[in-house]
C-alpha positions as CSV (number, residue, x, y, z in Angstrom):
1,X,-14.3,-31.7,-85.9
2,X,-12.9,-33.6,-82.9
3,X,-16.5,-34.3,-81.1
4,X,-15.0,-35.7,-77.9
5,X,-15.6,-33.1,-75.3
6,X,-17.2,-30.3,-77.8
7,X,-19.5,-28.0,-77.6
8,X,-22.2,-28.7,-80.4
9,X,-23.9,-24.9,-80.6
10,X,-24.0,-24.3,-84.4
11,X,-24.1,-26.2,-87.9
12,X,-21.0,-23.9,-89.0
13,X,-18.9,-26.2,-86.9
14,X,-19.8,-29.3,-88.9
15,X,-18.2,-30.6,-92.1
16,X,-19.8,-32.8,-94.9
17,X,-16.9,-35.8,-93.1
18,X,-18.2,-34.8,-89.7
19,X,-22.0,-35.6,-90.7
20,X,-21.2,-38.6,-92.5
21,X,-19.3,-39.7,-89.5
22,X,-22.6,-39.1,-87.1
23,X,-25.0,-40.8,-89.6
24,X,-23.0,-43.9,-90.0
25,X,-23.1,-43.8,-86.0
26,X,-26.3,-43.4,-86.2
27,X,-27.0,-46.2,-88.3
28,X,-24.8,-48.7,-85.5
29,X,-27.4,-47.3,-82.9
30,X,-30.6,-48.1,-84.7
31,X,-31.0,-51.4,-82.8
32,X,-30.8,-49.5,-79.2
33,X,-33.0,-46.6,-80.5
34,X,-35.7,-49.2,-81.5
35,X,-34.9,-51.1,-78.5
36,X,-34.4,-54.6,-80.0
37,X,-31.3,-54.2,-77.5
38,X,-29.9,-52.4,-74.4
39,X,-26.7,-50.8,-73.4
40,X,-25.6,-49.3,-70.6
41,X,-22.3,-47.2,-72.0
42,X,-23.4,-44.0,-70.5
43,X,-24.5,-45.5,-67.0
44,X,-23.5,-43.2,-64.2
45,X,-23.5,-40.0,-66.5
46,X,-26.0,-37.5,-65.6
47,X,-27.5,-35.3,-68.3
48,X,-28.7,-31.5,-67.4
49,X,-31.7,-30.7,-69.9
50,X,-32.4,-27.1,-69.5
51,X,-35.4,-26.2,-71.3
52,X,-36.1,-22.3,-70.7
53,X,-38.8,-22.4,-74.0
54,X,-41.8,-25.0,-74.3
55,X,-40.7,-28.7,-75.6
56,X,-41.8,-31.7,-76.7
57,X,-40.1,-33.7,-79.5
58,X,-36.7,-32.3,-78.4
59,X,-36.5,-32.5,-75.4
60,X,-37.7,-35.8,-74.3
61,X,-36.1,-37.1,-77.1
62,X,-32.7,-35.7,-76.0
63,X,-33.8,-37.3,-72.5
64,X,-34.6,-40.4,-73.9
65,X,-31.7,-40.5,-76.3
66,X,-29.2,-40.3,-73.1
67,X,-31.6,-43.3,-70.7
68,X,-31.4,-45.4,-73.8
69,X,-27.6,-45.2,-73.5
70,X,-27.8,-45.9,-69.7
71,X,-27.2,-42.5,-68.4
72,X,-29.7,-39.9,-66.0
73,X,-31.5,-37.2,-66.9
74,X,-32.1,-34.1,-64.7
75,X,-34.4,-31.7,-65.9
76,X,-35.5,-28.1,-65.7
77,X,-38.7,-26.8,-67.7
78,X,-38.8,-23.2,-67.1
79,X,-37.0,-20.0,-66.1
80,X,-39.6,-19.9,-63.5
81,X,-38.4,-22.8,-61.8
82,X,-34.4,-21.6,-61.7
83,X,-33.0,-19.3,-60.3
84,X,-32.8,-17.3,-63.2
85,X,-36.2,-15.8,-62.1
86,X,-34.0,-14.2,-58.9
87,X,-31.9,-12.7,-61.1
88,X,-28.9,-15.2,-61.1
89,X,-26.9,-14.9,-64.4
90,X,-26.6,-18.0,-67.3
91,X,-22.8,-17.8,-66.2
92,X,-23.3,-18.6,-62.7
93,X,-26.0,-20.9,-63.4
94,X,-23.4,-22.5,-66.0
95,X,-20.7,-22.9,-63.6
96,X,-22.9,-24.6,-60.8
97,X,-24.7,-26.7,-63.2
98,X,-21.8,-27.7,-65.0
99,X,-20.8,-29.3,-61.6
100,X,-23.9,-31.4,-61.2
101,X,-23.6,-33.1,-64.8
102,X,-21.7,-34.6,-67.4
103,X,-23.4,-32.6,-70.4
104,X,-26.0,-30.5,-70.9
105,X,-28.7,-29.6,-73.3
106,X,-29.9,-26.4,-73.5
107,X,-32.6,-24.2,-75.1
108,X,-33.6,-20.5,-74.5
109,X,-35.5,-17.7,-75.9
110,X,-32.4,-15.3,-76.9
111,X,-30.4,-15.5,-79.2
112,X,-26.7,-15.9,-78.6
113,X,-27.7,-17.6,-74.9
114,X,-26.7,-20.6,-75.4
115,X,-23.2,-20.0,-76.9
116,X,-22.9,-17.2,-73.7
117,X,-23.6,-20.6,-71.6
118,X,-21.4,-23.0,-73.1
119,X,-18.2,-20.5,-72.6
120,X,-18.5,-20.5,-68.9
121,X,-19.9,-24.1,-68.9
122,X,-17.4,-26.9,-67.0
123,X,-18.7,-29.8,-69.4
124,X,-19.9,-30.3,-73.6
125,X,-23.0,-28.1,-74.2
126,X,-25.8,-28.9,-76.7
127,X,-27.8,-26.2,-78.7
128,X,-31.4,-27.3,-78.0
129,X,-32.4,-23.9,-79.8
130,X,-31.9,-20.3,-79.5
131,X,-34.1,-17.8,-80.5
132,X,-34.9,-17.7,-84.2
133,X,-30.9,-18.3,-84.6
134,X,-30.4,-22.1,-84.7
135,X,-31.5,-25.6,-83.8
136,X,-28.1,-27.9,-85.1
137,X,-29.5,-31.3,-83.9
138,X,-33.1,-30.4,-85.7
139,X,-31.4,-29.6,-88.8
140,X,-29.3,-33.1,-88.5
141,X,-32.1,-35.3,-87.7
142,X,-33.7,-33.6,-91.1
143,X,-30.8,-34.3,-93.1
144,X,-30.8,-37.7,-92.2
145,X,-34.5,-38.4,-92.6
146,X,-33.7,-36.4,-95.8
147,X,-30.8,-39.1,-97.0
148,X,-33.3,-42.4,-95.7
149,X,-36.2,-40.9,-97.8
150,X,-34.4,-40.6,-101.1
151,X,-32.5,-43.1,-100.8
152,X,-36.1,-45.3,-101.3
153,X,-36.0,-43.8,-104.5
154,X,-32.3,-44.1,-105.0
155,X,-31.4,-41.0,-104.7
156,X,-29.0,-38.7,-102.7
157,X,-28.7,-35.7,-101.1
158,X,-26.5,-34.2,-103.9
159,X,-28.8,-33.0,-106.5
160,X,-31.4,-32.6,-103.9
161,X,-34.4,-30.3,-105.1
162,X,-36.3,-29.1,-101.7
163,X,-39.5,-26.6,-101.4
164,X,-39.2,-24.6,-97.2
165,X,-42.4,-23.4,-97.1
166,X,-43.7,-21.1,-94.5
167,X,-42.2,-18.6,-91.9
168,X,-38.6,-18.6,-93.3
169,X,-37.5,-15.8,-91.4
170,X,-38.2,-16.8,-87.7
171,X,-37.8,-20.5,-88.4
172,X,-34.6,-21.7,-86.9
173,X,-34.8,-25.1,-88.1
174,X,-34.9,-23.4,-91.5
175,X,-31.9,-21.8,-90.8
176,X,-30.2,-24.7,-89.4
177,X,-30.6,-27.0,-92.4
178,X,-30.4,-24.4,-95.3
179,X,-26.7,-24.2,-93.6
180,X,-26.1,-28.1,-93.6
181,X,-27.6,-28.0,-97.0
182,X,-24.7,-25.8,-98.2
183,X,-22.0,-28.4,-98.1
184,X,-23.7,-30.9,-100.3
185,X,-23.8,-30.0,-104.7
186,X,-26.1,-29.5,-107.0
187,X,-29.1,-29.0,-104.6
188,X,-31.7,-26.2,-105.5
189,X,-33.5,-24.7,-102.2
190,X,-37.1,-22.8,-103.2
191,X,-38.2,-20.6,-100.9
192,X,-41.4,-20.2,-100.2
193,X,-43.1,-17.4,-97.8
194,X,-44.7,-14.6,-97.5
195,X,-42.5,-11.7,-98.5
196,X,-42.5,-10.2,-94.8
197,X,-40.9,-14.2,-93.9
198,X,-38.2,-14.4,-96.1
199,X,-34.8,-15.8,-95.0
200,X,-32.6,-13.2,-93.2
201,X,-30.5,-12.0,-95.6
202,X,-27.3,-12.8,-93.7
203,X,-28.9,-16.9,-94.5
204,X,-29.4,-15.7,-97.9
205,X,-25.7,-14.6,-98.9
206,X,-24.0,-17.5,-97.3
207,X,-26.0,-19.8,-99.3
208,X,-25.3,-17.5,-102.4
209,X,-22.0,-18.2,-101.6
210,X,-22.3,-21.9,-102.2
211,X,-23.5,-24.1,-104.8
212,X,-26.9,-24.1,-103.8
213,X,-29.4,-22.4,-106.8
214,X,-32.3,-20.8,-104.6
215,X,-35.3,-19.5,-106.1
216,X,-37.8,-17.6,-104.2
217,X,-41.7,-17.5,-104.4
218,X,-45.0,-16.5,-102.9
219,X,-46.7,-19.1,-104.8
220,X,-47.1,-22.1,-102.7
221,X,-48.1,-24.7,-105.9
222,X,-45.5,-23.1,-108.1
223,X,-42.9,-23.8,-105.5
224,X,-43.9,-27.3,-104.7
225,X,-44.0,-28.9,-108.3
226,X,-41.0,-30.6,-109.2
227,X,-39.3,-31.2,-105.8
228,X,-38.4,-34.1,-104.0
229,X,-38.9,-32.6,-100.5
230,X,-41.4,-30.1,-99.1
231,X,-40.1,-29.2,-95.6
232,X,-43.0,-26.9,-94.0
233,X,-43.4,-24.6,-91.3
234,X,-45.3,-22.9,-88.8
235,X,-45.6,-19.3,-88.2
236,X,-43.7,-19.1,-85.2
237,X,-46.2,-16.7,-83.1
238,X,-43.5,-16.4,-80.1
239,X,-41.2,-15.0,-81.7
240,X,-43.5,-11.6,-83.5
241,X,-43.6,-8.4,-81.1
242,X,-47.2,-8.5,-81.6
243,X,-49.1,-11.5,-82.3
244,X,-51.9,-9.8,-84.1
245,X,-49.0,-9.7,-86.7
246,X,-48.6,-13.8,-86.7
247,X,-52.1,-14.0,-87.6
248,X,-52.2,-12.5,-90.8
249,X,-49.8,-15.0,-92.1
250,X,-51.9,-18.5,-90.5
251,X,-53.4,-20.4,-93.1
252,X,-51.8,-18.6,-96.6
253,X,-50.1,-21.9,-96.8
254,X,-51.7,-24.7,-96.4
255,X,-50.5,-28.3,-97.9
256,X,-53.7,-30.6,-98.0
257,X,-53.8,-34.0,-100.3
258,X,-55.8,-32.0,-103.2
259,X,-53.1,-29.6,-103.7
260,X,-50.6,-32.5,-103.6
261,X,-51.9,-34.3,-105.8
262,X,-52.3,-31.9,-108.4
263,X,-49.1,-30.0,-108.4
264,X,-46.3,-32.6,-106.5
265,X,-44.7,-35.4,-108.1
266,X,-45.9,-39.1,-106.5
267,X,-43.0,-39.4,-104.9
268,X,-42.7,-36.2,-103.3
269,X,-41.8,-36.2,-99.5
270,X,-43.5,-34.3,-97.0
271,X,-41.2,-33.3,-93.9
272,X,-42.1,-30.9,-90.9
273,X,-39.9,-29.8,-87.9
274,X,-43.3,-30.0,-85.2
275,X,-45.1,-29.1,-83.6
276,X,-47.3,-28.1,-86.7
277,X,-50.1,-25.8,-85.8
278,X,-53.5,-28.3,-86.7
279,X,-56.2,-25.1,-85.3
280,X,-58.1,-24.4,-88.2
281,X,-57.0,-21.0,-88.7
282,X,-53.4,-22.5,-89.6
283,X,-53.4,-26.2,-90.4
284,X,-50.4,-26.3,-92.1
285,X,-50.6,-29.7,-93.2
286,X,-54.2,-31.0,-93.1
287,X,-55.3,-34.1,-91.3
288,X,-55.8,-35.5,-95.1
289,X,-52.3,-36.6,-95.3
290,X,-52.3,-38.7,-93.3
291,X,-52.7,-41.8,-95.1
292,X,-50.1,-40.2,-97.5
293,X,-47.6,-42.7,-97.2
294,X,-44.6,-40.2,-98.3
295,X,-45.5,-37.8,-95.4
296,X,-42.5,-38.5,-93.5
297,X,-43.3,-36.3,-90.2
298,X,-43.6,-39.5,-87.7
299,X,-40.5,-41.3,-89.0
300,X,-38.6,-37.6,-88.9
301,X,-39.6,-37.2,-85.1
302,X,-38.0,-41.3,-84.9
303,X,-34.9,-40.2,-86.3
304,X,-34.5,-37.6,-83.9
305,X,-33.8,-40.5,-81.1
306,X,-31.1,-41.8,-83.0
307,X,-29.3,-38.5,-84.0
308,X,-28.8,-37.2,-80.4
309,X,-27.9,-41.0,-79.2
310,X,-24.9,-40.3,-81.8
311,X,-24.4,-37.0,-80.5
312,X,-24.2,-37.9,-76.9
313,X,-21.6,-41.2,-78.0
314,X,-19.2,-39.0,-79.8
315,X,-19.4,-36.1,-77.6
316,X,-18.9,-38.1,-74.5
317,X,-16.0,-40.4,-76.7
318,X,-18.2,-43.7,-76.0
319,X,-18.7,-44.3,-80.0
320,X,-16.5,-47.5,-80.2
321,X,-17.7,-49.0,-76.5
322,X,-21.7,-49.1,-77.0
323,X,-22.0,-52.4,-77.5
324,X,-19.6,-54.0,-74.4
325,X,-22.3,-53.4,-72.7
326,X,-25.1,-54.9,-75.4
327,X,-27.4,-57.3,-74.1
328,X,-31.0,-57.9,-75.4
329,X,-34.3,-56.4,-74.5
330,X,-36.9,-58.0,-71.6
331,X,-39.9,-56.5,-73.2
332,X,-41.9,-56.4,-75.9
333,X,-44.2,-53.9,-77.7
334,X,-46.0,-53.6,-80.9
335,X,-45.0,-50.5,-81.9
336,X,-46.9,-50.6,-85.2
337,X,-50.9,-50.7,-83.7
């Protein structure tokens, strides 16, 4: 992929080379994400974060991403608040807010919105998340906390043996990475859900199609022994015609540090996209894991920083400049109390 100036709306666009080349990125940006130093490549560019579905991880950490480069950030948090709630059209809204920024970041309810965005859109458009379809930057950020986690155990991605557990159907991170996941050998994908959450069977043939080995389940402890990575879920309420529905499916699978123990092995590591649902009726992952030190959620969210800095450097063709501009912090936190 030539990332200057592209569009980054689906995983399909991405090679193994073209991931490699963002993670070793990635790894040049790690002392501006953990701001041990400052630069201001991206001062003067303005970044349009439209967020038409509720946000937290992504999209301040796409905003944050683009200050910690040196650029602005404009935002919009809800159709209510656009003029989409007059009636205007994402094309015209595209075109005029194309105008005002240098690139934008974009998530929305539908499916397919984004992409009908992008095509009328005057500057590089990111997929923030559309629908239950996709969420590319997600599934990136999990690859590469999925690369840093083996690799304490020296291992790789290729021969990787991962446990999704949870709503597999509406869960576009899911779908995201179980595409990434595809151009990498040997790995074996369980799928673990309910039987009315499977993965769509479009997911399910393109995977069948590579040289992934899936194996499906109900079982939650079956699923989970002999893995190196559980990557869980939540139900995804919003997106069920009835929420009555979601309910039925909150709490069937539940990961606490009993079950863990007994059926992972003690290296095991324990991923989640978040928000996770912690209300007692869900509680994916309970509040016991915690002192778990392979549940990697916290340092998954971290990575996410770091990911969309790439992102915004090779979309915006500053890769190779970030560091004219490097000059050290004038602060200093502890970020470990």
């Amino acid at each position: 992929m030539d990332f200057s100036g592209s569009h980054i709306l689906s995983i399909d666009q991405f090679s193994r080379s073209d991931v490699e080349k963002l993670f070793s990125i990635a790894d040049s940006l790690e002392p501006y994400s953990s701001k041990s130093k400052v630069t201001r490549v991206l001062e003067g560019a303005i970044l349009g974060n439209m967020f038409f579905e509720p946000s937290t991880r992504t999209r301040i950490s796409f905003g944050a991403s683009f200050n910690l480069l040196g650029g602005n950030v404009r935002e919009i948090t809800e159709v209510s608040s656009s003029s989409l709630a007059k009636g205007e059209s994402l094309v015209d809204t595209a075109k005029v807010l194309s105008g005002y920024s240098d690139i934008i970041v974009m998530r929305h309810p539908e499916e397919g919105s984004v992409q009908e965005f992008a095509e009328a859109s005057r500057v590089p458009v990111i997929n923030g998340g559309d629908g239950a379809n996709e969420h590319p930057s997600q599934a990136l950020l999990d690859l590469y906390t999925i690369e840093k986690e083996l690799s304490q155990n020296s291992k790789t991605i290729d021969g990787l043996r991962i446990a999704l557990v949870g709503d597999l159907k509406f869960g576009r991170a899911v779908h995201s990475l179980c595409k990434i996941l595809s151009l990498y050998s040997e790995v074996t994908i369980n799928l673990i859900s309910p039987k009315e959450l499977k993965l769509p069977p479009t997911l399910l043939k393109q995977l069948a199609g590579s040289n992934i080995k899936i194996n499906e389940t109900e079982n939650l402890e079956e699923g989970i022994s002999e893995v190196d990575i559980i990557y869980v879920t939540r139900i995804q309420e919003e997106r069920f015609k009835n929420k009555k529905d979601a309910k039925k499916y909150k709490g069937l699978m539940t990961l606490n540090q009993s079950i863990y123990t007994e059926h992972c092995e003690p290296n095991t590591v324990i991923m989640h996209p978040l928000p996770r649902d912690s209300r007692s009726d869900a509680n994916e992952l309970d509040s016991d894991l915690y002192e778990n030190p392979n549940l990697a959620i916290f340092r998954q969210a971290d990575n996410g920083v770091v990911i969309r800095m790439a992102l915004f450097a090779l979309v915006l063709g500053v890769e190779n400049q970030i560091d004219n501009s490097s000059k050290p912090v004038n602060w200093t936190i502890n970020r470990e109390l």
